[in-house]
Structure formats: structure tokens, C-alpha cells
C-alpha positions as CSV (number, residue, x, y, z in Angstrom):
1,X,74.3,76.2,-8.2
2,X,70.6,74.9,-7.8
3,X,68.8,72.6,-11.1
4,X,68.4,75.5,-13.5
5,X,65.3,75.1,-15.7
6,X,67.4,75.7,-19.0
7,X,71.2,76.7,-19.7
8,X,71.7,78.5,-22.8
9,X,75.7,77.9,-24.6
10,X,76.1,81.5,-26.5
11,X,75.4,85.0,-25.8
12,X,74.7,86.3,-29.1
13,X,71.7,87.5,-30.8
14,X,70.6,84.6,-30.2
15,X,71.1,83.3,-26.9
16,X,70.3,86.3,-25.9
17,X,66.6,86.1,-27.5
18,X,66.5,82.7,-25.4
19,X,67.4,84.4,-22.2
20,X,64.6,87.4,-22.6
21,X,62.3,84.7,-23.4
22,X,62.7,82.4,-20.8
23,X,62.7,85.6,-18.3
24,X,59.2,86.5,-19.4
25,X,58.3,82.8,-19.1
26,X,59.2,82.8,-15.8
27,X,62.0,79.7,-16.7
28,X,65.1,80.1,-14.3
29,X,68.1,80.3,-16.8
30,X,71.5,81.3,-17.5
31,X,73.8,82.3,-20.1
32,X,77.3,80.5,-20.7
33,X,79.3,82.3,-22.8
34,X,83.0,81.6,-23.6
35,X,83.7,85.0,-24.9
36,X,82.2,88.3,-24.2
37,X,78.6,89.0,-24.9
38,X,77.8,88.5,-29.2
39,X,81.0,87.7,-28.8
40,X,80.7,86.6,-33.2
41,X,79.6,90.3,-33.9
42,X,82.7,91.8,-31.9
43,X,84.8,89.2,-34.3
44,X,83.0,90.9,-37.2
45,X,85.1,93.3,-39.4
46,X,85.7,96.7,-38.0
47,X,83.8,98.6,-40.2
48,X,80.7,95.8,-41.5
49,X,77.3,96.8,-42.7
50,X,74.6,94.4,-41.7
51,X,73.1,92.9,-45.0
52,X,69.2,93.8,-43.8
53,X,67.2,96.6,-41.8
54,X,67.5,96.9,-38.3
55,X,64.0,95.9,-37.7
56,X,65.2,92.3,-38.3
57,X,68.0,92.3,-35.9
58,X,65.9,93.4,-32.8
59,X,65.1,90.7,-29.9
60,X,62.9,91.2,-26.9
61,X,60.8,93.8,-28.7
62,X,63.8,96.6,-27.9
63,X,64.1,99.1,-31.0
64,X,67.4,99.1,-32.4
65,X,67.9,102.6,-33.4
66,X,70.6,103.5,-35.9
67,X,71.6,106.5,-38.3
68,X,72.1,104.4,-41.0
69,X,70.1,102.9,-43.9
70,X,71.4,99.4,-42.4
71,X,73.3,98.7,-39.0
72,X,76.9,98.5,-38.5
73,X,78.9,96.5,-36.7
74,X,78.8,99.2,-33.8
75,X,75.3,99.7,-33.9
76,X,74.7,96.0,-33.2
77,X,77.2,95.7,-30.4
78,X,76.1,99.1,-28.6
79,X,72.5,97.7,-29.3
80,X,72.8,93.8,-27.9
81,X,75.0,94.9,-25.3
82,X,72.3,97.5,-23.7
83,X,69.6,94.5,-24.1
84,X,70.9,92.1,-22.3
85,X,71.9,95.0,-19.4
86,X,68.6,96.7,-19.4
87,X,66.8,93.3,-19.6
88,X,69.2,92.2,-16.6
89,X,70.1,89.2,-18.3
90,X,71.9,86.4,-16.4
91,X,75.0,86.3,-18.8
92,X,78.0,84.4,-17.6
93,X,81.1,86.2,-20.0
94,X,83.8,83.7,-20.7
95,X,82.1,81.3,-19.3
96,X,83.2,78.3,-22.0
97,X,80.9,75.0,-21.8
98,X,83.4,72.0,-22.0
99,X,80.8,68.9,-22.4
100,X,77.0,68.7,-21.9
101,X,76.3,65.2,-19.8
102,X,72.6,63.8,-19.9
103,X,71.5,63.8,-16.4
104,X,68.3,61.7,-14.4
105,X,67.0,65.5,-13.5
106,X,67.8,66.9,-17.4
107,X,71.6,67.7,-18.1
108,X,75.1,68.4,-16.2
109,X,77.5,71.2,-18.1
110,X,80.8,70.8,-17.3
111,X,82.4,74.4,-17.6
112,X,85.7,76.6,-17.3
113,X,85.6,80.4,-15.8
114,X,88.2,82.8,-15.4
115,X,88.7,81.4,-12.4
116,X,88.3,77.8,-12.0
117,X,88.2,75.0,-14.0
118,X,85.0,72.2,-14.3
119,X,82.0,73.7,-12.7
120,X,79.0,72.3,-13.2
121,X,75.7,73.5,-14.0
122,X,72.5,71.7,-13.8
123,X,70.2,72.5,-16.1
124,X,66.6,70.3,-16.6
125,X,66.6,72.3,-20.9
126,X,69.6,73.1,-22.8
127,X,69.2,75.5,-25.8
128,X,72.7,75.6,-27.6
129,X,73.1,78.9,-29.5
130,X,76.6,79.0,-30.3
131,X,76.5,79.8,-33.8
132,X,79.2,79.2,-36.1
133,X,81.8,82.7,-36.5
134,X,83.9,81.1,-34.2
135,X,84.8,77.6,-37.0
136,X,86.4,78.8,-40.0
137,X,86.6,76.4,-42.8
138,X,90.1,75.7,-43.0
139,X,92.1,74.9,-45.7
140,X,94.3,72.4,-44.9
141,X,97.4,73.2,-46.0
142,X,101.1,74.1,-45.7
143,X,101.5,77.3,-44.0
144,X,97.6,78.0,-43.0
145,X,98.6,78.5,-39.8
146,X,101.4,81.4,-40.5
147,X,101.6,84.3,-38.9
148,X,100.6,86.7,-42.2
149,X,97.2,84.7,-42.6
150,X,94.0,85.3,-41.0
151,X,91.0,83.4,-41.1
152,X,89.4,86.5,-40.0
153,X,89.2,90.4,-41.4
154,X,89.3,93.5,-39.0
155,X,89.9,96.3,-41.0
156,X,92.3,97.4,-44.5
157,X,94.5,100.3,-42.4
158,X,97.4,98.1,-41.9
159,X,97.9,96.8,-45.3
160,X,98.4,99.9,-47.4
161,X,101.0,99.4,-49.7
162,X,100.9,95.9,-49.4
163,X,100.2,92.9,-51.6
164,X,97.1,91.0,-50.0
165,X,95.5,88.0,-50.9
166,X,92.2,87.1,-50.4
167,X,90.8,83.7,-50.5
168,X,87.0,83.2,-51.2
169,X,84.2,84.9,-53.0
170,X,81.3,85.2,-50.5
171,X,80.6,88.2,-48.5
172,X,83.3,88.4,-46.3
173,X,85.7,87.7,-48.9
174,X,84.2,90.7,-51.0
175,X,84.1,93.2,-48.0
176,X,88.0,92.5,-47.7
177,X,88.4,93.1,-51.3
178,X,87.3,95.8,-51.7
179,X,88.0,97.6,-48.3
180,X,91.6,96.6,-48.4
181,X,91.8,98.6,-51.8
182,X,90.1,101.2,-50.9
183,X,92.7,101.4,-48.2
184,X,95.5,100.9,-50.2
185,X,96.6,97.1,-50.5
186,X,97.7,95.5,-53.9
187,X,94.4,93.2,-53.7
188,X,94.2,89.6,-55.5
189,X,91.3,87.6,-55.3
190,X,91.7,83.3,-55.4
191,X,88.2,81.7,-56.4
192,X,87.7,78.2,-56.4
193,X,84.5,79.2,-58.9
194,X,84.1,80.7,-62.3
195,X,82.4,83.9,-60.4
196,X,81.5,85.6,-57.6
197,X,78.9,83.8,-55.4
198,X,75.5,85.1,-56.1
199,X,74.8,85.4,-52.3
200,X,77.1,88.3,-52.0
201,X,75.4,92.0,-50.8
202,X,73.7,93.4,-53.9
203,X,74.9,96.9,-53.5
204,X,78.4,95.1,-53.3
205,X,78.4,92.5,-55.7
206,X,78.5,95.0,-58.7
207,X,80.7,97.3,-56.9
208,X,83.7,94.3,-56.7
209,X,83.1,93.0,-60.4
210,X,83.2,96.6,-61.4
211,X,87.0,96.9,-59.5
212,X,87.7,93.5,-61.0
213,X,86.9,94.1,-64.6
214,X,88.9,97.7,-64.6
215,X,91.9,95.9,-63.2
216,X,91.9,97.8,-59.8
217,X,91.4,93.9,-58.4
218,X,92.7,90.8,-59.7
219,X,91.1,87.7,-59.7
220,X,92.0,84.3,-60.3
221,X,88.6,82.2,-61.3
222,X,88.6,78.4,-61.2
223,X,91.8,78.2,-59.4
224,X,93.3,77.2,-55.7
225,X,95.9,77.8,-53.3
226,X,97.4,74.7,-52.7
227,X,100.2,76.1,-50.7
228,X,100.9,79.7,-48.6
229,X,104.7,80.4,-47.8
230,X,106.1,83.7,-46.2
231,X,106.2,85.7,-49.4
232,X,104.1,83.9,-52.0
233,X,101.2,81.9,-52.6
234,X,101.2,78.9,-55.1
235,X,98.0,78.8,-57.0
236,X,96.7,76.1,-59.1
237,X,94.8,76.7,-62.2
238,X,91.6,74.3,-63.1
239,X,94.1,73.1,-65.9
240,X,96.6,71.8,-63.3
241,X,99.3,74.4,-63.8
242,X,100.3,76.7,-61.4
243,X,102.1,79.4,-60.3
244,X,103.5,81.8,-57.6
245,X,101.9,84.7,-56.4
246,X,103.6,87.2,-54.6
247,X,101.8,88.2,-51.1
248,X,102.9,90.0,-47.8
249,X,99.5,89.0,-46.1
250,X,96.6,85.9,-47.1
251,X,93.1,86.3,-45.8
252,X,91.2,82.5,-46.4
253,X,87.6,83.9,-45.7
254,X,86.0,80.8,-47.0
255,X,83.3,80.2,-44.7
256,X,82.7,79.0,-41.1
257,X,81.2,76.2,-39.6
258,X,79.5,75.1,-36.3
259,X,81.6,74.0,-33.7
260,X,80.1,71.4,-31.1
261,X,82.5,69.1,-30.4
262,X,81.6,69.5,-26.9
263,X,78.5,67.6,-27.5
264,X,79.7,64.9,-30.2
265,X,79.5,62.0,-27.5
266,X,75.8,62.7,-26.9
267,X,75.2,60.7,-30.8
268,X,72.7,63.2,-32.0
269,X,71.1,62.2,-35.3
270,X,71.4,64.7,-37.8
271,X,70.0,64.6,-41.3
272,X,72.2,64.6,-44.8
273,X,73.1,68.1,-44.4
274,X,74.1,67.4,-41.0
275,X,71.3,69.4,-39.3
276,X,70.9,68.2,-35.5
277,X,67.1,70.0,-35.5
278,X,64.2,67.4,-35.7
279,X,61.4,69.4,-34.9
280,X,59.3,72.8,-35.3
281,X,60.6,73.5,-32.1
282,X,64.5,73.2,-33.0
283,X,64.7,70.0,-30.7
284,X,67.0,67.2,-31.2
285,X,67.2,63.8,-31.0
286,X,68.1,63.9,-27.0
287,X,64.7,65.2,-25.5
288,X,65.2,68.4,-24.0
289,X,68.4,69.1,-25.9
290,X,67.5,72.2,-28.0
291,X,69.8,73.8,-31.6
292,X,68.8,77.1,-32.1
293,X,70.2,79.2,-35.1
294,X,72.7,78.4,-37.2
295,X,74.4,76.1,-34.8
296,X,72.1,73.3,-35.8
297,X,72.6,73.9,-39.8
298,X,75.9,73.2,-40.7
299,X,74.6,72.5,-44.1
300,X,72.7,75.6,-44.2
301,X,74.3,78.4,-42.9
302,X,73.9,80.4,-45.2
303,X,70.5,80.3,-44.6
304,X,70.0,80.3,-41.1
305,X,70.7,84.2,-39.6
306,X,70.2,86.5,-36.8
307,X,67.0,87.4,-38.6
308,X,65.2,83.7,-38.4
309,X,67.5,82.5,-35.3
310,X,66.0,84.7,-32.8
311,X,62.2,83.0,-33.5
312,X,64.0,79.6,-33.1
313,X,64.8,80.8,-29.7
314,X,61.8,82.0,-29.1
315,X,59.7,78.6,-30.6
316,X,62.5,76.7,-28.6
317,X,61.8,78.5,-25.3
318,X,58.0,77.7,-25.9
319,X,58.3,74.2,-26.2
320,X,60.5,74.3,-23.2
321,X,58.0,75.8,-21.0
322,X,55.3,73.6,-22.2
323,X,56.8,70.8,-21.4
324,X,58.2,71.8,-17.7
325,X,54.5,72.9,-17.5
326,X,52.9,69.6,-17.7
């Protein structure tokens, strides 16, 4: 393959924006995606409601039309997917990026295809977008890795009539919650907090302390897993005691993190939080080496989204021309 003006890592939302953006630059690009294209959405539950309008979600200028007050999970794949085909973006599926090597002429990317292993692409930008879906936060505990827990939630079907717990109190810990009782799973709730987080949707925020307060949910505030067996959970109250709570199936939807281990040797400086962006332009500390959306907040990802990570890629993609403009 020929020196590439910029390589973008991720083909979500975001990535995605990058791509359009360096096409109507006139940047030569590609796309090197591990997984299939917004690979994070496709990991999203089955049946997810996007927490804002769908004005906020579009890239490129493209309308992203939907029946609904907000998009869905569908709407958004069906939507990004037709992008990136009618914008004929240069999207490498399953494409995974195994290190990024600075180069004289701008970077090397070692990756693995389908097909082969270690191919390189040359690249004189790199814009990572992988975002973080594809991290969670684990636990680390006995039995995290069993085959009855999920760091991830599809959908509440499977669980009917069974005793589920759920481990968090953000949004996707709420969204399980409440869809596995609506579908008919004895639902208990583990919180490391005295309440809900704040941050949760507003139209379902009341709706789960409503189910939780009539008893159709239980809750344990201020209290732990500290470890999951086959048919039980032991939980550990903020006093120190604990207990065993019966479960067929543990959801630990306590957050996710950015994964970039495939750039750690490269020494990037990040700040307290551990953001790698220096810049206005979402550079960092290796010239030419660009962190757009939440991949470069991993102290702030719950404030980095779709909504304000597709202008990094386009503010990122703008510097980037600039510069290879002289």
C-alpha cells in the first residue's frame, strides 16, 4: 500500500466522521476497523434508545431519519451503515491495528486481516477513534470470567423466570434493570453508592426508583460483590458484613474504558485524568498522532459522546490538512 496521508483506528461514528472529512479534504485515507463498521453500536443492547435527538448523531451532513422521538439502536446502525456506503468510504472491516510505529515519512501500522497477519500501512496522520465500548471495567474478582456473567447486555428474553443480578447504577445498568423485569427476570440491583447515578436518562431514572421503591426491583445501596459463584453472589455491605445472594445470571455493567494498549510504547503524556489530547485540535504529544472522541478521555467519558466526538474528527481532520498543506 502507498504512504496514506492519514489512517483512521475505528469505524464508528466517529471514524467515520474522519473518513467523510478527509474525503472532502481531498486527504487519501483509510479506515481500520477490527470489527464490523460502529462495531460499539452493534455491541449496544438490542432494544437501546439513544439518550439525545437524532440531529446530534448525524456526520457528513446526511439526515438521519427515524420514527421515533429519539433513535434506536437500529436506527443508528441502518443510518451509519448507509453513510459510509453512499459516501463510499474506504473502510477496512476487521481490519484490527496491532501497534502504531513512528516512522521518518509519519507512522507504520502494523495490522491483522482475515487473511494475513502483520500488514503494514503507512500513513504520514493517524486519527485514533477507537472509543471505549469495547473495555469494560472489570471487577477483578473470583468468577468474573464465568460463563453466567456478561459484561455486556443484549436483550431480557432469555432470562424470564430467572434470578438476575445486575451490577452498577449508570445507564446501562438501569436499561438492564428494568428491561429484564419487564421481561420477566427476578431483578437485584448491587450499588457500590447510596443512589442511583444522577447521569442516568431522565425519563428512566424515575421510572427504575419507582420499580425499586414498590419492591418490583431490589437494590442493595452502599454494598459490593466481592465474589460471583455459579448460583450466588456474595455481597458485602458498607458495614463489612455480607451475605449470599442467589443468582442464575450477573450482568457487571460498570463502565468501560479506552483500550490503547497498541499504542502504550509510543509514551504519550496525558494529563491527571489521563487524557492523551493536548490541543484544540485533539493532538497528542507525538506530532501528527491524533485522539478523537472518547478514546482520548479515559477520565471523562462520560462526557465525551457521539454528539461532540464527530467535531473532534472534524477539528482533527482540519489541522491535519493544514499542516500537510504547508
Amino acid at each position: 500500500m502507498s504512504l496514506l496521508d492519514v489512517a483512521i483506528v475505528g469505524a464508528g461514528p466517529v471514524g467515520l466522521a474522519a473518513a467523510i472529512a478527509c474525503k472532502r479534504a481531498g486527504l487519501s485515507y483509510t479506515v481500520l476497523e477490527k470489527g464490523c463498521v460502529v462495531n460499539a453500536v452493534f455491541d449496544y443492547p438490542t432494544y437501546m434508545t439513544f439518550f439525545t435527538t437524532a440531529p446530534e448523531l448525524e456526520i457528513g451532513g446526511h439526515p438521519l431519519v427515524t420514527g421515533h422521538d429519539k433513535p434506536d439502536r437500529k436506527d443508528a446502525l441502518n443510518y451509519y451503515r448507509l453513510v459510509a456506503q453512499r459516501e463510499q468510504l474506504n473502510v477496512q472491516q476487521y481490519t484490527e491495528v496491532k501497534r502504531i510505529h513512528a516512522a521518518p515519512a509519519g507512522f507504520t501500522l502494523t495490522v491483522d486481516t482475515q487473511s494475513s497477519e502483520h500488514t503494514v500501512v503507512e500513513a504520514r496522520r493517524v486519527i485514533v477513534a477507537t472509543g471505549y465500548y469495547d473495555n469494560p471495567l472489570r471487577l477483578g474478582i473470583a468468577g468474573e470470567d464465568f460463563e453466567n456473567v456478561s459484561h455486556y447486555y443484549t436483550e431480557g428474553h432469555p432470562f424470564w423466570r430467572m434470578k438476575v443480578t445486575v451490577i452498577g447504577a449508570g445507564n446501562s445498568a438501569a436499561d438492564a434493570a428494568l428491561d429484564l423485569w419487564r421481561s420477566g427476570a427476578e431483578v437485584t440491583m448491587v450499588v457500590r453508592a447510596a443512589e442511583l447515578k444522577d447521569t442516568i436518562k431522565y425519563w428512566v431514572r424515575p421510572d427504575l426508583q419507582n420499580r425499586i421503591k414498590e419492591g418490583s426491583i431490589t437494590a442493595h445501596f452502599n454494598s459490593t460483590v466481592q465474589e460471583i459463584h455459579p448460583d450466588y453472589v456474595l455481597v458485602q455491605r458498607a458495614d463489612g458484613t455480607t451475605f449470599h445472594l442467589p443468582t442464575d445470571f450477573t450482568f457487571a455493567l460498570t463502565g468501560y474504558r479506552p483500550k490503547l494498549d497498541f499504542m502504550e510504547h509510543l509514551g504519550l503524556a496525558q494529563h491527571p485524568d489521563e487524557s492523551l489530547v493536548l490541543d484544540e485540535h485533539h493532538q497528542s504529544s507525538l506530532a501528527g498522532l491524533f485522539v478523537a472522541g472518547s478514546a482520548g478521555y479515559a477520565g471523562k467519558t462520560n462526557q465525551v459522546f457521539i454528539e461532540n466526538g464527530r467535531i473532534h474528527a472534524e477539528q482533527a481532520v482540519a489541522e491535519i490538512a493544514r499542516q500537510l498543506r504547508g
